[in-house]
C-alpha positions as CSV (number, residue, x, y, z in Angstrom):
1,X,158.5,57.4,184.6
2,X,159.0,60.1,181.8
3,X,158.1,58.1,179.1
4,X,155.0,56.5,180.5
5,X,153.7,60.2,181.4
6,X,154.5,61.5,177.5
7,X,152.6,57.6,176.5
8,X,149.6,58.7,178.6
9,X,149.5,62.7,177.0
10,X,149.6,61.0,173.7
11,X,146.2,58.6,174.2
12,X,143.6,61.4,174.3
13,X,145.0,62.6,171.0
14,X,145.2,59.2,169.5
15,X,141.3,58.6,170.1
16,X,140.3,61.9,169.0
17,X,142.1,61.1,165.5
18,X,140.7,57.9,165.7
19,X,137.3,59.1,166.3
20,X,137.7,61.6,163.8
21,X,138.6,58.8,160.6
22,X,135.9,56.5,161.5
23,X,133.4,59.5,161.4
24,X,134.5,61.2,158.0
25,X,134.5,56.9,156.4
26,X,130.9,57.0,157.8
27,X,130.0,60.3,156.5
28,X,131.3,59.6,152.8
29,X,130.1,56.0,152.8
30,X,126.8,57.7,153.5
31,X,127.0,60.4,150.5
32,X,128.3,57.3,148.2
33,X,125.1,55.6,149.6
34,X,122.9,58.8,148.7
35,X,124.5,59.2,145.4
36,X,123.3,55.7,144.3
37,X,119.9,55.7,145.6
38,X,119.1,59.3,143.5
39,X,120.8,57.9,140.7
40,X,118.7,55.2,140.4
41,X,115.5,55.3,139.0
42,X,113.0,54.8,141.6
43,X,110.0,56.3,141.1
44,X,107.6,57.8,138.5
45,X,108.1,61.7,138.7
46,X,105.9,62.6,135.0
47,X,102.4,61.9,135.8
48,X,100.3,64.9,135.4
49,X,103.0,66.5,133.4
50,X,102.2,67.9,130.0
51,X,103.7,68.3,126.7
52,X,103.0,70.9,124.0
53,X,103.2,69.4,119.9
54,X,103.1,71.2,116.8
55,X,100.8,71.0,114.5
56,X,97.1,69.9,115.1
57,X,98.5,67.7,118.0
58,X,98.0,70.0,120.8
59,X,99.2,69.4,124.4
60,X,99.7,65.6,125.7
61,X,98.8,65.0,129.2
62,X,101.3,61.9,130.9
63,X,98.9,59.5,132.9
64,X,99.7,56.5,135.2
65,X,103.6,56.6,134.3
66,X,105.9,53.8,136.0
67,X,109.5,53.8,136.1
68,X,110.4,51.5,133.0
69,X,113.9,50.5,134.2
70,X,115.7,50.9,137.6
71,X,119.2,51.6,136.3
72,X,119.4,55.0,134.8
73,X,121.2,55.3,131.1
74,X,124.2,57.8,131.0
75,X,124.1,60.2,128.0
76,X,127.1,61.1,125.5
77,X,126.9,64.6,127.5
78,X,127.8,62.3,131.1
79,X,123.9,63.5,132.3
80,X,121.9,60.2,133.4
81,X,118.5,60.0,131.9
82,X,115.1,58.1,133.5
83,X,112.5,56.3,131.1
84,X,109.4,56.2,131.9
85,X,105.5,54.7,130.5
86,X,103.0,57.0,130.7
87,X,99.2,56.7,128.9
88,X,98.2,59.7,126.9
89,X,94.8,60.1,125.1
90,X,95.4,60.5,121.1
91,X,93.6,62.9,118.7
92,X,90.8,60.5,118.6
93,X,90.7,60.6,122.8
94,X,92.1,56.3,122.5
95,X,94.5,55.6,125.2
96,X,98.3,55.1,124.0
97,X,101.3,53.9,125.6
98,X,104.3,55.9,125.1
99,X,108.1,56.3,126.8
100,X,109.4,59.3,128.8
101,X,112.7,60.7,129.6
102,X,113.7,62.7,132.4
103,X,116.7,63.5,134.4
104,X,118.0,61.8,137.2
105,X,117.3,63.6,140.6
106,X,115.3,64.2,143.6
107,X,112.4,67.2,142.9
108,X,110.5,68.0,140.0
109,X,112.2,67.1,136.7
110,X,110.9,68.3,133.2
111,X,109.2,65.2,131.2
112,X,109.5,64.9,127.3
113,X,108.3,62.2,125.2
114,X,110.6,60.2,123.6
115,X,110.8,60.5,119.3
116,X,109.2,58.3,117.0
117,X,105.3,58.8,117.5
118,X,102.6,59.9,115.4
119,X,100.4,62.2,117.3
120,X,99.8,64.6,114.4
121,X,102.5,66.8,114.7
122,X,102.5,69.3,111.3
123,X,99.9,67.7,110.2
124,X,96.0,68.0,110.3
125,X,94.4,65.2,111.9
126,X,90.8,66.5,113.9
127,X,88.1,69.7,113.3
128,X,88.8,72.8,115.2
129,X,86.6,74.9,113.6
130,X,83.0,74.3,115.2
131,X,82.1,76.9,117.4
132,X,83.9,79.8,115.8
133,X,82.5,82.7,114.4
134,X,83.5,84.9,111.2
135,X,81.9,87.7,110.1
136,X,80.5,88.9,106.7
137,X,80.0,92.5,105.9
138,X,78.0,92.7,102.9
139,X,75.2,90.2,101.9
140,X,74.2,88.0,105.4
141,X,75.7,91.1,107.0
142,X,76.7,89.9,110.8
143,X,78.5,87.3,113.0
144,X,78.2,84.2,112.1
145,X,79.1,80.5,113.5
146,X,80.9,77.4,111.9
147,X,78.8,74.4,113.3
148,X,79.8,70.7,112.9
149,X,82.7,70.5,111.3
150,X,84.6,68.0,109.4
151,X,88.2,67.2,108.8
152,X,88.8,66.8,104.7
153,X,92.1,67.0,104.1
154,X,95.4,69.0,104.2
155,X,97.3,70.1,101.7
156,X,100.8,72.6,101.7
157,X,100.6,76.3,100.8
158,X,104.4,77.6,101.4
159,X,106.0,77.4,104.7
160,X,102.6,76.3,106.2
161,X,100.7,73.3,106.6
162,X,96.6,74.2,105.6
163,X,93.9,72.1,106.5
164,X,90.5,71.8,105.0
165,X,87.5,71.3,106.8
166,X,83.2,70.9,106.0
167,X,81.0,73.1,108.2
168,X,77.7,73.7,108.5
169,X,76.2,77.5,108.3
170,X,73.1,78.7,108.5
171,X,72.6,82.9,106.9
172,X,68.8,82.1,106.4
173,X,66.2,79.7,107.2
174,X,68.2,76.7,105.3
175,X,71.7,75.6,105.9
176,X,74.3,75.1,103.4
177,X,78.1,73.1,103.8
178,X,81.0,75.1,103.3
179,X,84.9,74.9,102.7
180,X,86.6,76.3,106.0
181,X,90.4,76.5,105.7
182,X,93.0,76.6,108.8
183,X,96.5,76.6,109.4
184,X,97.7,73.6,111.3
185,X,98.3,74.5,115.0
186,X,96.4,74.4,118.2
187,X,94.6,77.7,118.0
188,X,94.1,77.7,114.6
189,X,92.1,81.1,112.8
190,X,89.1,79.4,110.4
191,X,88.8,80.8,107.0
192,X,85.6,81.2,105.0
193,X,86.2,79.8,101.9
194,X,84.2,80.5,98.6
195,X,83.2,84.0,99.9
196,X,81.1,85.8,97.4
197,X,82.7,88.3,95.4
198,X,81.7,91.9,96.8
199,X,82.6,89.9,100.6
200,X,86.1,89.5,98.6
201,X,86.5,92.1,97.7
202,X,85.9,94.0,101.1
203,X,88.6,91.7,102.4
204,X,91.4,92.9,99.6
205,X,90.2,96.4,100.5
206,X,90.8,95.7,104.6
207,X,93.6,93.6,104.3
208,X,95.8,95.9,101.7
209,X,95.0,98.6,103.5
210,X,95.8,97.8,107.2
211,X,98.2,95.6,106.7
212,X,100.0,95.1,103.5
213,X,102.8,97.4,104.2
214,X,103.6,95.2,107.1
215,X,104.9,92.3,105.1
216,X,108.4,92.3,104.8
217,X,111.2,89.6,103.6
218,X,108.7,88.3,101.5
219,X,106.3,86.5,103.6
220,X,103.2,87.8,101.9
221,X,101.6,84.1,102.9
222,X,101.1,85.8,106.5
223,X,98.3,88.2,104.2
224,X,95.7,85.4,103.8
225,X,94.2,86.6,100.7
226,X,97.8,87.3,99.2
227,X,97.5,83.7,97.6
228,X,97.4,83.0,93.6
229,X,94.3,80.9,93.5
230,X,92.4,83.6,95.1
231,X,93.9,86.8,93.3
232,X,93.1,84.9,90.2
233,X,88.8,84.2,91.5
234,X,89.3,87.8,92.1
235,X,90.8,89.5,89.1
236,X,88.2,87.1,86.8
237,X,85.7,88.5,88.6
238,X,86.5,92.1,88.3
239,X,87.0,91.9,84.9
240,X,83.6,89.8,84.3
241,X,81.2,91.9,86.3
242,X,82.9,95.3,87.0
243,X,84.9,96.2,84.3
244,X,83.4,94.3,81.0
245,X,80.5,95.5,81.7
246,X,81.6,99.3,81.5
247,X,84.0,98.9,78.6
248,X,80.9,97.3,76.8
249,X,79.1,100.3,77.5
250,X,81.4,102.7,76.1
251,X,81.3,103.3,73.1
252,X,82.9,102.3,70.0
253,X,86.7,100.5,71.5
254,X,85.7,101.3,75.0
255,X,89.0,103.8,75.1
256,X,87.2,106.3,76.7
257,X,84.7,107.1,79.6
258,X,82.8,109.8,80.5
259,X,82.6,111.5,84.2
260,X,78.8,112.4,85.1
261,X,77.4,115.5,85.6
262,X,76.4,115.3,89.4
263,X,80.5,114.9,90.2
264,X,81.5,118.5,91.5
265,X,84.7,117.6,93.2
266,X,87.7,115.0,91.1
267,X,91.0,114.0,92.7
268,X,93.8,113.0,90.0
269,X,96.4,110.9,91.3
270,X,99.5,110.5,89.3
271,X,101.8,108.1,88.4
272,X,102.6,105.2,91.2
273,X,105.3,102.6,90.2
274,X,104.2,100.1,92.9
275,X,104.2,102.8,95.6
276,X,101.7,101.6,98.0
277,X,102.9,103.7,101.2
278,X,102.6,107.2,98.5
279,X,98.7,105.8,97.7
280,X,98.0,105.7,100.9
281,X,99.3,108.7,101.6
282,X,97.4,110.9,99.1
283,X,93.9,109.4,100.3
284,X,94.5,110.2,103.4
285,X,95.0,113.6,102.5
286,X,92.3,113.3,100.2
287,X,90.0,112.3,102.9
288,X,91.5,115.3,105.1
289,X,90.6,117.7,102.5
290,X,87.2,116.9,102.1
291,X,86.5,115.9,105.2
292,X,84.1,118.3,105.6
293,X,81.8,118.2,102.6
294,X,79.7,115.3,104.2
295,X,81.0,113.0,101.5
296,X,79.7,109.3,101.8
297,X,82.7,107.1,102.8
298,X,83.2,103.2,101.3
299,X,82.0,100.6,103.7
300,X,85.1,98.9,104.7
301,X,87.5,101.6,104.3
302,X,89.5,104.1,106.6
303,X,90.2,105.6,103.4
304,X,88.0,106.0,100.2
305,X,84.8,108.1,99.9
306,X,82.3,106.6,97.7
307,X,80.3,109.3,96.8
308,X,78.2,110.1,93.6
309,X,79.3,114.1,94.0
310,X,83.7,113.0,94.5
311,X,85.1,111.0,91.3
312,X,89.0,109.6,91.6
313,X,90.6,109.7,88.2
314,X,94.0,107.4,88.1
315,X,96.4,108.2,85.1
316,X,98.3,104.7,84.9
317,X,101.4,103.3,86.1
318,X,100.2,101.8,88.8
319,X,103.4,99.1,88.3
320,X,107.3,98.7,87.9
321,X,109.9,100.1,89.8
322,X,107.8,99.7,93.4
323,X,108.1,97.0,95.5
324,X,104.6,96.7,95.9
325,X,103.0,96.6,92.5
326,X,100.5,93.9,92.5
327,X,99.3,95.2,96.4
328,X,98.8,98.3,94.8
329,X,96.6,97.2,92.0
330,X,94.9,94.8,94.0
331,X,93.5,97.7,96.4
332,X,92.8,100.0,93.6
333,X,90.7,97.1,91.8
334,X,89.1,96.6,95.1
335,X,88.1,99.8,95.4
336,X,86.9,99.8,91.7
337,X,85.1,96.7,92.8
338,X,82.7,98.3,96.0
339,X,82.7,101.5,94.1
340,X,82.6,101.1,90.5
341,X,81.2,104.9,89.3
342,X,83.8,106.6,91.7
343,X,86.9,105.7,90.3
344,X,88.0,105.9,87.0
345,X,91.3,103.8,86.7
346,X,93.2,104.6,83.2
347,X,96.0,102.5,81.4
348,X,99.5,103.9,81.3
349,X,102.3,103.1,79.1
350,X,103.6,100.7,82.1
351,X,100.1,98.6,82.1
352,X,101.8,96.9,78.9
353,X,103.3,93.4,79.1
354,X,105.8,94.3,76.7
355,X,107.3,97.0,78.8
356,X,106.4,95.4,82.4
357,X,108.4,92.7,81.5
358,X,112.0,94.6,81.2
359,X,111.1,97.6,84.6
360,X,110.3,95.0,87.3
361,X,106.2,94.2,87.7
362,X,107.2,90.6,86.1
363,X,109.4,89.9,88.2
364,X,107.6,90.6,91.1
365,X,104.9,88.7,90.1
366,X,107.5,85.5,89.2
367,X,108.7,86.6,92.8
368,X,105.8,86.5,95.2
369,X,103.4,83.7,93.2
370,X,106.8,81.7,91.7
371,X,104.1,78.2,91.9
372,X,101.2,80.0,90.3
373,X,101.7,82.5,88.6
374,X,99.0,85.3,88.1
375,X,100.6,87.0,85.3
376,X,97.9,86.0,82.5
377,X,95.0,87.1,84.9
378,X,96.4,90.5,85.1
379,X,97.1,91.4,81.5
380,X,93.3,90.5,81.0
381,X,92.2,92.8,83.6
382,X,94.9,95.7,82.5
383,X,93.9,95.3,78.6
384,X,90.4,96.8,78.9
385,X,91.2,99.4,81.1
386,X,90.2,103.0,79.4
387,X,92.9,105.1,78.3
388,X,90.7,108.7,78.2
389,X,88.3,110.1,80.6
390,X,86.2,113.2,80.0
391,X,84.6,115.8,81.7
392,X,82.5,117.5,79.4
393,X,83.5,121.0,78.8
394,X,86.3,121.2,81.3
395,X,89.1,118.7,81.0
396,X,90.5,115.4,79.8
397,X,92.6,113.3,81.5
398,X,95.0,110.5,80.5
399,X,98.4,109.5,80.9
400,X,100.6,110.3,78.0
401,X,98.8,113.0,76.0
402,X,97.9,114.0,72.5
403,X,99.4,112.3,69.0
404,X,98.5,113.5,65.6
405,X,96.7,110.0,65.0
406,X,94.5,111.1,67.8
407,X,93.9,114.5,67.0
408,X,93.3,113.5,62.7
409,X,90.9,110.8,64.5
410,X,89.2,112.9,67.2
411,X,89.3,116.6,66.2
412,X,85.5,118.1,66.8
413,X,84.3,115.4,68.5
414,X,82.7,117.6,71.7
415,X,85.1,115.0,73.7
416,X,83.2,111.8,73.1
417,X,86.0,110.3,72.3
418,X,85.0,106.6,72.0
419,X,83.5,107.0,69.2
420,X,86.7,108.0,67.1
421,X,89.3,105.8,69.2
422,X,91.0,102.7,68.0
423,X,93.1,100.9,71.0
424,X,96.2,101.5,68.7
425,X,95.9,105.0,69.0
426,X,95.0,105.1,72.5
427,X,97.7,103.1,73.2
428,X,100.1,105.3,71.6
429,X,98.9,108.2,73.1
430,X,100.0,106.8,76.6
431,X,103.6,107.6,75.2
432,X,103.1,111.4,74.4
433,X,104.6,114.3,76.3
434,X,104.4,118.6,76.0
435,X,107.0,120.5,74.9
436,X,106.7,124.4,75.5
437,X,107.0,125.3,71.5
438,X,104.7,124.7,68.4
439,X,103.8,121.9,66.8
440,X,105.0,118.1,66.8
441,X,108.3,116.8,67.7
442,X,109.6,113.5,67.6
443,X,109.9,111.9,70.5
444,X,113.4,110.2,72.0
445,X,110.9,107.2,73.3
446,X,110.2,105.2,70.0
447,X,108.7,105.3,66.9
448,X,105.3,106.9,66.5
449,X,105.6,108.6,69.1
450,X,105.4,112.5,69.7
451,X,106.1,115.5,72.0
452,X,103.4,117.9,71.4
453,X,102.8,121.8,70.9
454,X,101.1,123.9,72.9
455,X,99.2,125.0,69.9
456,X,98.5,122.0,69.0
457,X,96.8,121.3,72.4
458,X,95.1,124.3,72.2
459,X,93.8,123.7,69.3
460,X,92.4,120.3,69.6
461,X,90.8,121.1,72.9
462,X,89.1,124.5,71.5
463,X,87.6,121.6,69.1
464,X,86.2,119.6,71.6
465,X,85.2,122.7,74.0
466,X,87.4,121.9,76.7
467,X,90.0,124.0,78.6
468,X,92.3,121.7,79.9
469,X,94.8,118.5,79.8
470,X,95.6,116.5,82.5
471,X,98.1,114.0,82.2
472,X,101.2,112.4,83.9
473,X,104.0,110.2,82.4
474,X,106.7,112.2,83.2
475,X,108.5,112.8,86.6
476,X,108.4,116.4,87.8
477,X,109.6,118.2,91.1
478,X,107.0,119.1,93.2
479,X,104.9,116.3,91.8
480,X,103.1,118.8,89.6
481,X,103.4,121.5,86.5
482,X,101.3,123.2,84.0
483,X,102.0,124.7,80.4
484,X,98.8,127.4,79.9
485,X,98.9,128.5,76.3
486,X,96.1,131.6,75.6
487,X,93.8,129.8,78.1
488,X,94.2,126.6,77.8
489,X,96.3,124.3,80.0
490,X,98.4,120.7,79.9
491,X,99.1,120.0,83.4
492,X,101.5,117.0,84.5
493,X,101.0,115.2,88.0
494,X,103.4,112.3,88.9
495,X,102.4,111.3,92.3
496,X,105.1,108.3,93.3
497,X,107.2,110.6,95.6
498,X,110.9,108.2,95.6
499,X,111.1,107.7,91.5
500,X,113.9,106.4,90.1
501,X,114.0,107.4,86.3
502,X,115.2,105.1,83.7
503,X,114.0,105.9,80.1
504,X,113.4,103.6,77.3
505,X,116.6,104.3,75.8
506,X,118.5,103.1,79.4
507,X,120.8,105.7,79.6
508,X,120.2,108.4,82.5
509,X,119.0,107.6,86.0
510,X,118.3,109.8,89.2
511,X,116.2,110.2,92.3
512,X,113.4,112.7,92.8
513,X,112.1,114.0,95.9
514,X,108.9,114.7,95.2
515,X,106.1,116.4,97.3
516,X,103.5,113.9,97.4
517,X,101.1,115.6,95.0
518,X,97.2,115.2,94.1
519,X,95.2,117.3,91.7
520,X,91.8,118.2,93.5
521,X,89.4,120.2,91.3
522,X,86.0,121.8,92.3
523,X,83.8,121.6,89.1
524,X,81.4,124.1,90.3
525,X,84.1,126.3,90.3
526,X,86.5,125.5,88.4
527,X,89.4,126.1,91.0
528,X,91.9,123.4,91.2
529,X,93.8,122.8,94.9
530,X,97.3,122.0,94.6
């Protein structure tokens, strides 16, 4: 009786655990079940799914996909993968079959087209520039439209991928075809190529000015005009039709030029050594200064007045040493370029190839155009720069100072000093400093070349009726100082305001802090503004 009644208190709990195994069996044979079925590949998940390419290819739309095999494939990560064939429309809008892969899964799964096909990916392969506009700012002044354009060709330029297209334009009654040049890319930014020379040279003064001193670890491809064959159109044409024609002019070597008699106000900037943040610098205060005179400014420039009253005489050095050499020139010719009587740019002793080659400019030039190099191009422009400029009875300026080759050749000559200068002897004097005593003194620098006496400066400017010397060539604190002997002056301004000074003979070297310094001098007056 007692083991009947502890058989009976033992069924309920032998169903309940019976109950409870066949339930949990069901349960996981159901999530084994489940785990197939989403492992398999059952239906197509990548229609109306997109995918982005590089290069000219743009974005892919999948079409009509179908699951291309049931069984999924299992990756070397353990993730099992989907293929699927979709249609996508090509470059040329022709329907293509390609392969997809997804994850396996229930929900949305990201689609990605599987390697091996050409759509045009960092490469050109259709037009993209009809329909946009550029603008031109000097001759067909306006916005303008490319119109039925044509793919040419691609070529390489650097890290980029550039791709030429024929377009149509229309600046007066008759329409012309043009060259049109783009990156490679979906949104691409279409270039006007073959731009006339004063449209140029707007765009070396907006670009330099705005955004050269953005460029850093030497990706000076992301300034678009930054590249050799156009610096070289450029620099022909500035020495062809801007400066030729002034150095013809002048007379006898065209060493010398002559400031005119309606400028009332000059700025003298100093030495630079590739300092294009301290060039920018002194024209803004520059601008500040005269801000109020009603001064004209340059088309195209937050910067520059071009004004027949305001003259901008630059002593040399404009390279070596700086970073930013070639940027700085560049700008400087641009400006000399839209404004050719209001800015006298001299030669220094750093202008020469022989001495550019050992502080720096050559380098930088091997540096930023290392597959086409510029170098030739520049000598030719920096060769017939001036070396002297004049304001009749008040100053000279240049960028060394006197020798006694200049003064034997030039003595008495009411400052028109192209008559008596050789380039030799202009050249040399590029080399001269003052000294505080009498007479000549030869110089630490080379051969041939000279300190010079205060007397001796006083006495060759008495013979040419001027008061004054203003030169640069040597670093100084405050970025300025004058010598006055009985009257007569010889006044120094260095305007690159980090300088690190290595003479010829390589010895000493130091940092200056300089103020950034300018010369401004009211002819009328006679007052000079430090």
């Amino acid at each position: 009786m007692i083991a009947t009644l502890a058989l009976m208190a033992m069924l309920p709990s032998l169903t309940v655990n019976a109950v409870r195994e066949s339930t949990g069996k069901f349960l996981q044979d159901h999530r084994d079940h489940s785990e197939r079925l989403f492992t398999k590949c059952r239906s197509a998940k990548c229609s109306s799914q997109s995918f982005e390419l590089s290069g000219d290819g743009g974005r892919l739309l999948f079409e009509e996909c179908q699951v291309k095999e049931n069984q999924p494939l299992e990756t070397a990560s353990g993730e099992t993968m989907c293929q699927e064939t979709c249609t996508v429309r090509d470059s040329k809008d022709q329907p293509r079959t390609v392969t997809v892969w997804r994850k396996s899964g229930h929900g949305l799964q990201v689609c990605q087209l599987q390697v091996g096909y050409d759509f045009c990916e960092d490469t050109c392969c259709r037009s993209k520039c009809s329909g946009q506009s550029y603008e031109l700012k000097t001759e067909w002044k306006g916005q303008w439209q490319f119109q039925d354009c044509e793919l040419k060709g691609s070529f390489g330029s650097g890290y980029r991928t550039l791709c030429a297209e024929k377009c149509t334009v229309v600046h007066t009654k008759e329409s012309q075809q043009v060259l049109v040049l783009r990156e490679s890319g979906p949104e691409p930014q279409c270039e006007l190529q073959k731009v006339g020379f004063p449209e140029m040279a707007i765009q070396f003064v907006e670009q330099l000015e705005h955004d050269a001193l953005k460029i850093t670890d030497g990706e000076y491809w992301r300034l678009p005009l930054m590249e050799a064959k156009k610096i070289k159109f450029f620099l022909s044409k500035v020495k062809e039709d801007v400066l030729m024609p002034e150095f013809q002019a002048a007379e006898g070597h065209g060493a010398s030029r002559e400031i005119s008699t309606e400028v009332k106000h000059v700025a003298i900037i100093g030495d630079l050594h590739g300092q294009l943040f301290n060039l920018i610098a002194h024209l803004i205060r520059i601008k500040e200064t005269y801000k109020d005179k009603g001064f004209i400014p340059l088309d195209g420039s937050s910067l520059l007045f071009c004004d027949p009253r305001m003259q901008y005489i630059f002593l040399g050095d404009y390279v070596d040493r700086g970073e930013r050499g070639i940027e700085l020139l560049l700008l400087l010719l641009a400006y000399k370029a839209r404004c050719p009587q209001g800015l006298i740019l001299l030669n220094g002793n750093h202008e020469d190839p022989s001495v550019f080659e050992s502080y720096g400019f050559l380098e930088e030039l091997q540096t930023k155009f290392d597959d086409n190099p510029i170098t030739q191009q520049v000598i030719d422009v920096l060769q017939i720069l001036p070396y002297v400029a004049v304001v009749p009875g008040n100053f000279m300026a240049m960028h060394g100072g006197i020798t006694p080759a200049f003064v034997k050749a030039c003595t008495g000559k009411a400052g028109r000093f192209g008559q008596c200068l050789d380039r030799y002897t202009a050249y040399m004097s590029a080399w001269a400093d003052p000294h505080k005593g009498n007479g000549w003194i030869t110089s630490h620098r080379g051969e041939d070349i000279y300190y010079f006496g205060m007397d001796e400066a006083k006495a060759f400017l008495q013979s040419n009726g001027l008061k004054g010397i203003f030169r640069g060539h040597e670093q100084v604190q405050k970025g300025h100082t004058s010598m006055v002997y009985d009257g007569y002056y010889v006044t120094t301004v260095f305007s690159a305001a980090d300088y690190v000074y290595n003479e010829l003979r390589g010895t000493d070297e130091e940092i200056l802090e300089n103020d950034i310094k300018v010369r401004e001098i009211e002819l009328e007056e006679s007052d000079v503004d430090t």
